[in-house]
N, C-alpha and C positions, 0 to 999 in steps of 0.2 A: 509516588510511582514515576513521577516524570527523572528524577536521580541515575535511573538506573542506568542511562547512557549518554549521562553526561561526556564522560572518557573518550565514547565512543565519537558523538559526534563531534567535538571539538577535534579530534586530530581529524573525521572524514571532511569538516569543511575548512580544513586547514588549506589553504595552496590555491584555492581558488581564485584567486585574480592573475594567479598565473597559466590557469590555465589556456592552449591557445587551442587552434586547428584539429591538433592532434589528439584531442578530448574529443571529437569525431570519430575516432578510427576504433574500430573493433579489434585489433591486431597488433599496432605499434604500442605496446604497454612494457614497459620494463617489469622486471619483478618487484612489484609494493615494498613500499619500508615504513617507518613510521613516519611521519611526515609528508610522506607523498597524499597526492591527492587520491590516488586509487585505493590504498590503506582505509580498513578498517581492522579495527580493534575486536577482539574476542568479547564476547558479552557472557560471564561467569553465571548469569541466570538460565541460559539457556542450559544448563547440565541439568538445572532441573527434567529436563523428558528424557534424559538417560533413564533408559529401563521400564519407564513407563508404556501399555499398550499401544499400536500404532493408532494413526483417527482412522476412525469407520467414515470415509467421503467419497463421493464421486465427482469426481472435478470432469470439465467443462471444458473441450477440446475447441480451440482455435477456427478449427475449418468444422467444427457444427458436431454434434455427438457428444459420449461421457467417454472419461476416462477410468476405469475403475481399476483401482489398485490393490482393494480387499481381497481380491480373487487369489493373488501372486504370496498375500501373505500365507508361510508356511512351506511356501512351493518354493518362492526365489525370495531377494532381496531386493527392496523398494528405493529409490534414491530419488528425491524431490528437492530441487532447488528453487527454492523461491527468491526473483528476481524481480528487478523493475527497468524499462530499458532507457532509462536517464541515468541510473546510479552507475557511479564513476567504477567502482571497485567491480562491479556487475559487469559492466563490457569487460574490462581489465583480464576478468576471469572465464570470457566466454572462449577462447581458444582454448584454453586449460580443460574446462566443461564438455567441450566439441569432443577433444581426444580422449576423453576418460566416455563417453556414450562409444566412442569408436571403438574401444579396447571392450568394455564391458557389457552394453549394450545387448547383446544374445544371452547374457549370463546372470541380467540384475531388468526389473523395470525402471528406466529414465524417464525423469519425467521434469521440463523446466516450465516452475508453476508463476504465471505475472500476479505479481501482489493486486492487482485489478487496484491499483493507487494512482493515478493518476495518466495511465496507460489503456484506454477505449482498444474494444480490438484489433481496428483497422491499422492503427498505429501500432500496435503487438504485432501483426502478420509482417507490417514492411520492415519491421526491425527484427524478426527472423528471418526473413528472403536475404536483409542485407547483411545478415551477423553469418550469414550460411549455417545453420543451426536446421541439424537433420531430424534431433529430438522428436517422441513428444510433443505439444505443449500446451498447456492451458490455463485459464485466466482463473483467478478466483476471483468467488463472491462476496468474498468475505470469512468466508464459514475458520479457513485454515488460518490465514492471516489472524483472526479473533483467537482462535485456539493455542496460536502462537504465543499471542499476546505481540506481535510484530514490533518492534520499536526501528530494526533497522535491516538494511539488504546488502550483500546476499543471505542468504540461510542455506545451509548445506542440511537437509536430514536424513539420514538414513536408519530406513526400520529392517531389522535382520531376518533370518530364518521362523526365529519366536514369534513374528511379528509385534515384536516389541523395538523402540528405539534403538537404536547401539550409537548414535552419534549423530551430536546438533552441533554445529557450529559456524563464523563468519568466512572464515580462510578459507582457502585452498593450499593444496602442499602435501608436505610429508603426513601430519595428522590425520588427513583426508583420505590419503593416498594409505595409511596403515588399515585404515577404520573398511576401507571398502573391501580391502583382504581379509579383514578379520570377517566381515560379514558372509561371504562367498564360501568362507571356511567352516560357517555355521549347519549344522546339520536341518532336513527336514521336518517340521511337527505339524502336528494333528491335531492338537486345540490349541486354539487360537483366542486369547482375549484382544478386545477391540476398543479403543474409546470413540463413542457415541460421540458427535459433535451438530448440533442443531443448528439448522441452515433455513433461513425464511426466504420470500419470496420477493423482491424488490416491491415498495410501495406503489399501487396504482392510484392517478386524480381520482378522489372520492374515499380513497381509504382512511382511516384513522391512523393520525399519528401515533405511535407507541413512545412511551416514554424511555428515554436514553440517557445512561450516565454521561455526563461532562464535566470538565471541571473550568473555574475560570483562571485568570495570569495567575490568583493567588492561592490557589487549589480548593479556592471553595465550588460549592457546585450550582451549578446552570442550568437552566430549566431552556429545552428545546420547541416545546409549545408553552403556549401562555395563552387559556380559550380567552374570549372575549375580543380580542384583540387580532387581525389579521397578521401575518408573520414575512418576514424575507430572511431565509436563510443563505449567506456567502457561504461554499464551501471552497476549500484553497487551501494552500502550504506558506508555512513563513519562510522558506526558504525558495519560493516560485520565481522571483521575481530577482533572486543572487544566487543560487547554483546553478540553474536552468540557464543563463545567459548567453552561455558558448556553445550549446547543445539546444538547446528549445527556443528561440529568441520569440516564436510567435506566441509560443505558452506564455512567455515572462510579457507579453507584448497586452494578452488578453486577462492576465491577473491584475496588471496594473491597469488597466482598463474598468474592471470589474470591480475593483478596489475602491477608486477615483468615482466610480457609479455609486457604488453604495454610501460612498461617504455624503454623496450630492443629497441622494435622493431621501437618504433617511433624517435630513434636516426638516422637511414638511411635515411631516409628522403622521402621516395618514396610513402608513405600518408601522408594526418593529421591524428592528433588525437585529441581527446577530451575524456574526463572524466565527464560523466555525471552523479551524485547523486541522489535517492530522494530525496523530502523535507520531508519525514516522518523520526519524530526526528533530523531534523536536523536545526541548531541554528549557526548563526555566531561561535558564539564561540565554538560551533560543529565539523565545519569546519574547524577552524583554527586549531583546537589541531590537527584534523586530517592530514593537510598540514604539522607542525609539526613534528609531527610524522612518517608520510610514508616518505616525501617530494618528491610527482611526479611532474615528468621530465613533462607530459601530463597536458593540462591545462586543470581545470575545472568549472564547471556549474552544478548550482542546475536545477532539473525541478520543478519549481517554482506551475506549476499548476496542475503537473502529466500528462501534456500530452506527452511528451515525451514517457516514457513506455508506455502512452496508445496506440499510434502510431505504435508503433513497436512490440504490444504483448508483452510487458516484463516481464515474472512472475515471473520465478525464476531468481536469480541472483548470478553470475556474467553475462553478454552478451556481446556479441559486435556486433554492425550492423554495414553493409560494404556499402557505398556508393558509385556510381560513381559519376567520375566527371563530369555527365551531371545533378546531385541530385536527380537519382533512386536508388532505394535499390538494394543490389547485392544480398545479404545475411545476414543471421543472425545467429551465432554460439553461438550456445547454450551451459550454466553449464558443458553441459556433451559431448559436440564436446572438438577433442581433434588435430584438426588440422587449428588451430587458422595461424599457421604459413605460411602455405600450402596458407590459403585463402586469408590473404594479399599477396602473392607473385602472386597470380591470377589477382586480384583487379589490383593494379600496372603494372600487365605485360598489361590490357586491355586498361590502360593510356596510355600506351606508343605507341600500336599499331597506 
């Protein structure tokens, strides 16, 4: 599973040490090529939901309320882009985005959905104030990104008249721009199938871990609790701390922070630990450079299907979630907690009692 975008991320982290200043700017984007840093590649998997029913969700509006799009199926045409607002190709295409809500807007429901990867909401509101994005918008929980199978951003989907699919894809452009004529062109209907997609409830201290696929660097799989035994889960991207650079410096600032903690701390022995990654961008050979590179002391695991963070609420990132050794959650210490230390010597001391 991790194959599948390979292609893709290699040309997206292509160009990145050149990038400067202007990897800030929502606006000064040339049109993408291959090679460029804003380019991503078509991911041929994605045709799989051509045709398939739209998801039965209600997403989860930015300034508080649902957004529900089921309603619209049948009546109009759905368009959800799912975005993240670090990814290069993502701003790249926010002006393109703006004037396609502007033109269509009254005529389709718009809707730009945050992959809720590594993006908390407060930081989603100031990066639509600043992108001027009239949208829409709202964050997932998981539920869509899961159902995607996400591996990378943006995502273009639009479900038609049928409420069925009519087109997934990375680009913007003339394909885009055909696909949303064809859809507007689609006549009314009056039954509607729908794919169901099951949405849990973020983990509260005291709940029971559920168990979640993972896999490790060699695609064997990893076990997220392990009772007996107290837990410290990292959650983080391999790429946080070298795409983030010219755009996130305090994120790259707090992963190697977080990184450098967990390496310290899980040499005394009085938790586990684990290093858990997204699979968004990230590719065997993703991973290895990144092994590589840092070389943590913490062993890790991809979450393979995103449910991991979705479990645990993970938005922003770095995290760590504290497990007991009975495999309830203790806590979760958030980007901006700064007594990481304090909470394993907690965790540990409640083992021992």
């Amino acid at each position: 599973m991790f194959s599948r975008h390979a292609v893709i991320v290699a040309i997206y982290l292509c160009g990145l040490a050149s990038l400067t200043h202007a990897a800030n700017s929502l606006t000064d984007y040339p049109a993408a090529k291959p090679g460029d840093a804003g380019y991503v590649a078509e991911d041929p998997e994605l045709a799989r939901l051509v045709g398939s029913p739209g998801p039965n969700i209600t997403l989860r509006s930015i300034h508080g309320g649902t957004i529900n799009i089921v309603n619209n199926y049948g009546h109009k045409p759905v368009y959800l882009k799912v975005w993240a607002s670090y990814c290069i190709p993502c701003r790249a295409q926010m002006p393109g985005f703006e004037k396609i809500y502007e033109r269509y807007g009254t005529k389709m429901q718009v809707v730009a959905v945050n992959a809720g990867i590594g993006d908390e909401p407060a930081k989603v509101r100031k990066f639509v104030a600043e992108a001027n994005m009239h949208m829409p918008v709202a964050i997932d929980d998981g539920s869509l990104v899961g159902w995607l199978k996400l591996d990378s951003t943006p995502v273009h989907l639009l479900i038609g008249m049928d409420g069925r699919i009519a087109y997934a894809g990375h680009r913007d452009g003339p394909p885009l721009d055909a696909a949303l004529e064809r859809v507007l062109a689609g006549k009314r209907q009056t039954r509607i199938e729908t794919t169901n997609i099951q949405s849990a409830a973020a983990l509260r201290p005291g709940d029971l871990v559920p168990s979640v696929e993972l896999r490790g660097p060699d695609n064997s799989p990893a076990e997220l609790v392990r009772t007996g035994r107290p837990r410290a889960v990292l959650f983080t991207a391999t790429w946080c701390e070298s795409y983030l650079k010219d755009i996130e410096p305090k994120t790259v600032e707090a992963c190697r922070r977080a990184r450098e903690q967990a390496d310290e701390l899980s040499q005394n022995g009085s938790v586990e630990w684990l290093e858990v990654v997204t699979r968004l961008w990230t590719t065997p050979k993703n991973l290895a450079s990144y092994q590589k590179r840092m070389k943590p002391r913490v062993p890790m695991a991809v979450d393979t299907d995103g449910q991991a963070f979705h479990a645990f609420g993970i938005q922003g990132f770095p995290a760590v979630a504290l497990i007991n050794a009975d495999g309830r959650l203790f806590r979760i210490v958030g980007p901006d907690d700064n007594d990481l230390t304090t909470a394993i010597e907690e965790l540990a001391g409640r083992h021992k009692k």
